[in-house]
N, C-alpha and C positions, 0 to 999 in steps of 0.2 A: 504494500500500500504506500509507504516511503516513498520508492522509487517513483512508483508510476504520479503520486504529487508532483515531487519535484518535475518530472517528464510534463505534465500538465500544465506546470509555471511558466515552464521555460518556453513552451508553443504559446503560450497566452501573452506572453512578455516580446516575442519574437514578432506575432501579428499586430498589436500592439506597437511596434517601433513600423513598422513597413506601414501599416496604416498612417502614424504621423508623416513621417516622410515624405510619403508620396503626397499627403493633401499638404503639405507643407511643399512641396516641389510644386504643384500644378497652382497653389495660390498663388507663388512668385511666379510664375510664367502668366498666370493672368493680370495679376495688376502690374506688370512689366509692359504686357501688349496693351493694358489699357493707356497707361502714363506715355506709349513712344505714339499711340494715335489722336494723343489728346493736343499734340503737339502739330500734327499733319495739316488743320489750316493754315496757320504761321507758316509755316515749311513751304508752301502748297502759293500764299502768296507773295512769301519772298522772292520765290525762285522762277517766277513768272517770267515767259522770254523777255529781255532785255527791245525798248523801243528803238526803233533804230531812228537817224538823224538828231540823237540825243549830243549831250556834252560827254567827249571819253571818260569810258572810268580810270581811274588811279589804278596801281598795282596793286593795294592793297583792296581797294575796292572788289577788284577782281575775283584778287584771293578768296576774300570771304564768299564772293558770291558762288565761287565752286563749292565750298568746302558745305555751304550750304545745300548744294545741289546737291551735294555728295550723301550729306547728311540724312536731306528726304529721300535721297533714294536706300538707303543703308534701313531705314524705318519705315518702308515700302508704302511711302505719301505720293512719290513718283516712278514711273519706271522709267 
């Protein structure tokens, strides 16, 4: 009767961790996917084609505007 306890703990203790884990895995993967689409308007209006006959952008100007493109596209706002 010993045995088979302790044997009974340790499957109870073992489902028990697997159960947190995974709802603990899939809750950060959802409020992950929810925080990187909460972001996709901004993203979505930044990175709007550039008008043309405008004033040149600066280098840095530029920069950023890739790394922005870069960004909605990495957060799948664009493809």
């Amino acid at each position: 009767m010993n045995r088979f306890h302790q044997a009974y703990t340790f499957v109870i203790m073992f489902l028990a961790f697997v159960v947190l884990a995974g709802g603990g895995y899939l809750y950060t993967n959802h409020v992950q996917r929810q925080s990187d689409h909460q972001w996709c308007k901004l993203l979505v209006a930044i990175t709007q084609p550039l008008p043309a006959g405008g004033p040149p952008l600066s280098d840095r100007q530029l920069t950023s505007y890739r790394l922005l493109k870069d960004l909605a596209r990495n957060k799948g706002c664009i493809k």
